[in-house]
C-alpha positions as CSV (number, residue, x, y, z in Angstrom):
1,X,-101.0,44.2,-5.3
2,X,-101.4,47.2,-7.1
3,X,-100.7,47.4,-11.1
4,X,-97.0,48.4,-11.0
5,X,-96.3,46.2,-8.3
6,X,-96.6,42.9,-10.9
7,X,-92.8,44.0,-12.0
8,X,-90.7,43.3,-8.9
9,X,-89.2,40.1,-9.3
10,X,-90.8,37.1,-7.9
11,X,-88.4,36.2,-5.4
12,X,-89.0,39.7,-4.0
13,X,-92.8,38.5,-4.2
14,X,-92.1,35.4,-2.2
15,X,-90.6,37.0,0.6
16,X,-93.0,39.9,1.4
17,X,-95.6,37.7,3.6
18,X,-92.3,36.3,5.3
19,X,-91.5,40.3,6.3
20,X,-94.8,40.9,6.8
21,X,-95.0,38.0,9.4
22,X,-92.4,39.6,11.3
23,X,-93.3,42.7,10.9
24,X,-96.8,42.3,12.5
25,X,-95.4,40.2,15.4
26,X,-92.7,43.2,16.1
27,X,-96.0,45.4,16.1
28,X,-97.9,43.1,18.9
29,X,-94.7,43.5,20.9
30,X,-94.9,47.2,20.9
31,X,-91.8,47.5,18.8
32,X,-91.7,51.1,17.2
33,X,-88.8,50.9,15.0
34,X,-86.3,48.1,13.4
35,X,-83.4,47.8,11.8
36,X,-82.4,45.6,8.1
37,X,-80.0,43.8,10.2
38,X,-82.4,42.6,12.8
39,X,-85.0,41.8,10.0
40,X,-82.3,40.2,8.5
41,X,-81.3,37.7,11.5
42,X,-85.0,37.0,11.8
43,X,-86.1,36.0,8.8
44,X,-83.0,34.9,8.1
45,X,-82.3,36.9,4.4
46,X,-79.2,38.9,4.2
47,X,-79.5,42.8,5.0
48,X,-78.3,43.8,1.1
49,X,-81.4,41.5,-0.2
50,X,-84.2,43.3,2.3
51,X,-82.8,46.5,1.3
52,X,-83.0,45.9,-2.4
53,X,-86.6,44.3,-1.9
54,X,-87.7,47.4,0.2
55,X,-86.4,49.4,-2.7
56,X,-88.7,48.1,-5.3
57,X,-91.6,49.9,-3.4
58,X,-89.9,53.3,-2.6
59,X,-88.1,54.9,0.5
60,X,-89.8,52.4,3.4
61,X,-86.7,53.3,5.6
62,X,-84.3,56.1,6.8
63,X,-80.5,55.5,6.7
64,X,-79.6,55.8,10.2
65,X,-83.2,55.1,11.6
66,X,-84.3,52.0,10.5
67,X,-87.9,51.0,9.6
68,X,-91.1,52.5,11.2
69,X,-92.8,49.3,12.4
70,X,-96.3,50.9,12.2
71,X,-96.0,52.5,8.5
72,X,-94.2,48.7,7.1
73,X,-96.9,46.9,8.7
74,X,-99.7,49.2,6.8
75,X,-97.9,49.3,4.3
76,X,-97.4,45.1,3.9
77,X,-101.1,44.9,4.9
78,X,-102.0,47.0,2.1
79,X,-99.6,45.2,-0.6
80,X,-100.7,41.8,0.9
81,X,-104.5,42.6,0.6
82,X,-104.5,41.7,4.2
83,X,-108.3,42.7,4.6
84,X,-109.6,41.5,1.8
85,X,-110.4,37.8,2.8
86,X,-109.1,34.8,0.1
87,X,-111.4,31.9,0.0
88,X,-109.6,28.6,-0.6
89,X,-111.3,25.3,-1.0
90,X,-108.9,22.1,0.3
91,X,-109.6,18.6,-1.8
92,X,-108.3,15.3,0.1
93,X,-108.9,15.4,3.8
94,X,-106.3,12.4,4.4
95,X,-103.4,13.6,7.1
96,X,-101.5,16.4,5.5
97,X,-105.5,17.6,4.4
98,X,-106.6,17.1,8.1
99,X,-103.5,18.8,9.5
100,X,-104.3,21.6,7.5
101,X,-107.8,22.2,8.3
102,X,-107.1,22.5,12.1
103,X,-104.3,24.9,11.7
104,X,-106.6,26.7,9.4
105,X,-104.1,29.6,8.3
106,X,-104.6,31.3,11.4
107,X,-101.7,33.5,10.7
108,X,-103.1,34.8,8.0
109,X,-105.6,37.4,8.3
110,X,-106.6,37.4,4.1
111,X,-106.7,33.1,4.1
112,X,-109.3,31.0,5.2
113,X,-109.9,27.7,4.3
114,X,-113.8,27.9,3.3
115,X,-114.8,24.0,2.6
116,X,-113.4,20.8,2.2
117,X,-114.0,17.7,-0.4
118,X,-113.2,14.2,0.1
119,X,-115.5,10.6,-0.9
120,X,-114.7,9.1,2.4
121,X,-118.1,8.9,3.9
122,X,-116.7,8.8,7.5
123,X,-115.8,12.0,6.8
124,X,-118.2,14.0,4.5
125,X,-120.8,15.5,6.4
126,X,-118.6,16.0,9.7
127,X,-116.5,19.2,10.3
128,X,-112.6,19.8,11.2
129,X,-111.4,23.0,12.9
130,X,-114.6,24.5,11.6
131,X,-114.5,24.0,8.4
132,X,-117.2,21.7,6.9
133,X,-116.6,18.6,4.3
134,X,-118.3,18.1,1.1
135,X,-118.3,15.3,-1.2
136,X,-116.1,15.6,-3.7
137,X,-119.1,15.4,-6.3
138,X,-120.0,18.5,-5.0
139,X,-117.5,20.3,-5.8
140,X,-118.2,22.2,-9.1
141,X,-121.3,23.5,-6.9
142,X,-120.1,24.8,-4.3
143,X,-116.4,26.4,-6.0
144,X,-117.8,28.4,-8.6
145,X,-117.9,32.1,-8.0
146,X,-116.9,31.3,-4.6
147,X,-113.2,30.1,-4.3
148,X,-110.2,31.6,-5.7
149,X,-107.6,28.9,-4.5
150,X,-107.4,25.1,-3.9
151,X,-105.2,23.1,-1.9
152,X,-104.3,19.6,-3.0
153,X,-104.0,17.1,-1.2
154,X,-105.7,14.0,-3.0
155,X,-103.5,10.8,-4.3
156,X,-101.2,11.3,-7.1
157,X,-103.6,9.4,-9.9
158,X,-106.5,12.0,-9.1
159,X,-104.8,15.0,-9.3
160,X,-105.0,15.9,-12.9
161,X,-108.8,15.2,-12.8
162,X,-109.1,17.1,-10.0
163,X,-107.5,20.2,-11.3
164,X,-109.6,20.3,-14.4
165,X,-112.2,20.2,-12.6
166,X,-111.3,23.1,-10.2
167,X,-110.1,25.1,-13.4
168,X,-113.6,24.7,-15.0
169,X,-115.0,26.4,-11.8
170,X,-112.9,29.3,-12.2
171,X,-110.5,28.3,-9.5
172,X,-107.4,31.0,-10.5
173,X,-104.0,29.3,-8.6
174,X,-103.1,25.9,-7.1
175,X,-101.5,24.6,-4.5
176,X,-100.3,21.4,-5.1
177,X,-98.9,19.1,-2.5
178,X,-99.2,15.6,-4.5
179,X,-96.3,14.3,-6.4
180,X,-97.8,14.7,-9.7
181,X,-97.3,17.3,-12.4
182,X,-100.4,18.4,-13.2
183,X,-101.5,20.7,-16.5
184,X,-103.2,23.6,-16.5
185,X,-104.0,26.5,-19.0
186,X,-101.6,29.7,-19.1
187,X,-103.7,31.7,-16.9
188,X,-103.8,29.4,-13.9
189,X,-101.1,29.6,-11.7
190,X,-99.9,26.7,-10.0
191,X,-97.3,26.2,-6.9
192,X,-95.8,22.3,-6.5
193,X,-94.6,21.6,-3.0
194,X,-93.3,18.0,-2.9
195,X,-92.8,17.6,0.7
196,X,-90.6,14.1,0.3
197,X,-88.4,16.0,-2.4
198,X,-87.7,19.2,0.4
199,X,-86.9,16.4,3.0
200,X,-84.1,15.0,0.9
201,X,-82.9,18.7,-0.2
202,X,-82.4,19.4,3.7
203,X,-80.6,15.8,4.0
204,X,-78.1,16.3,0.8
205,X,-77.6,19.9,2.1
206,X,-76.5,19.0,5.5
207,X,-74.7,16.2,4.2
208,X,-72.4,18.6,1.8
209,X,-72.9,21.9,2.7
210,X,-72.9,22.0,6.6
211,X,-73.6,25.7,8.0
212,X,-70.3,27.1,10.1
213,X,-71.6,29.0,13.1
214,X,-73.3,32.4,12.5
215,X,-73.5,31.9,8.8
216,X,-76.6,32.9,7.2
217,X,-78.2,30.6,5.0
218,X,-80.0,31.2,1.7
219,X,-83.9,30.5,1.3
């Protein structure tokens, strides 16, 4: 993103690849225009928060009209750095690590998944969906200079290790699917998604907050 992009909020932040998504499969469709409302039903974010989103970044739309297709999806490809390609490093290839290497990101034209690490020897040496797997004592070789993310996917008791070891080779943001908290310096951003903790959101929420029909439903 460019320089005065850093000040929308980061809620805003965290919903532009979900429009852009959208946006890009409206595109393949041949869809020349849309309106907030049908953004709104597909992404599921009420039509007052796209429109204050949108705002942030100037006039995107015309009152009336709608949203150009073709000018939002250049327009999310250029604030998304959609062709510049990310390089991301995965460490544990158990099932969630697996799982990701087949699927790969394909969505994502900027994300690729560029090696994996594990000490399993059944698995180091081998290759899933493409991508190969190194041994994890490999990994301050082949990470530095090269890899700007890292997914996590190792038992909670190696995690912290692990980190500081992906911070050292000037990994710059994590994505952190074990249980643990794990430490970093200021300048390393890190994103925790406890999958167990999600599930039993979803359960409490449909427990006590049970959607009526046509309701929309925050993210």
């Amino acid at each position: 993103m460019d320089i005065e992009q850093h000040k929308i909020p980061q809620a805003t932040a965290k919903r532009l690849p979900l429009y852009f998504r959208f946006i890009n499969n409206l595109h393949s469709q041949g869809k020349q225009r849309v309106s907030s409302k049908e953004l709104s039903d597909a992404v599921k974010v009420d039509s007052a928060t796209i429109r204050r989103d949108f705002s942030y970044f100037g006039a995107l739309g015309k009152k009336g009209y709608g949203y150009n297709v073709e000018y939002l999806l250049s327009f999310f490809r250029k604030t998304l750095d959609q062709d510049e390609i990310t390089k991301v490093a995965l460490i544990g290839v158990g099932n969630l690590g697996t799982a990701f290497l087949h699927y790969n990101f394909m969505k994502n034209n900027n994300t690729k998944i560029e090696y994996a690490f594990d000490s399993n020897a059944d698995k180091v040496g081998t290759e899933i969906g493409g991508v190969p797997v190194k041994h994890i004592d490999e990994l301050e070789d082949m990470v530095k200079g090269d890899i700007t993310a890292a997914i996590l996917t190792v038992p909670s008791a190696a995690a912290q290790g692990i980190t500081d070891r992906l911070v050292h080779s000037g990994v710059s943001g994590i994505l952190n699917f074990t249980p643990a908290r794990i430490t970093v310096p200021e300048h390393i951003r890190v994103h925790h998604i406890d999958l167990s903790i999600e599930l039993q959101a979803l359960v409490y929420f449909l427990k006590h907050y049970p959607l009526e029909a046509g309701e929309e439903q925050e993210e």
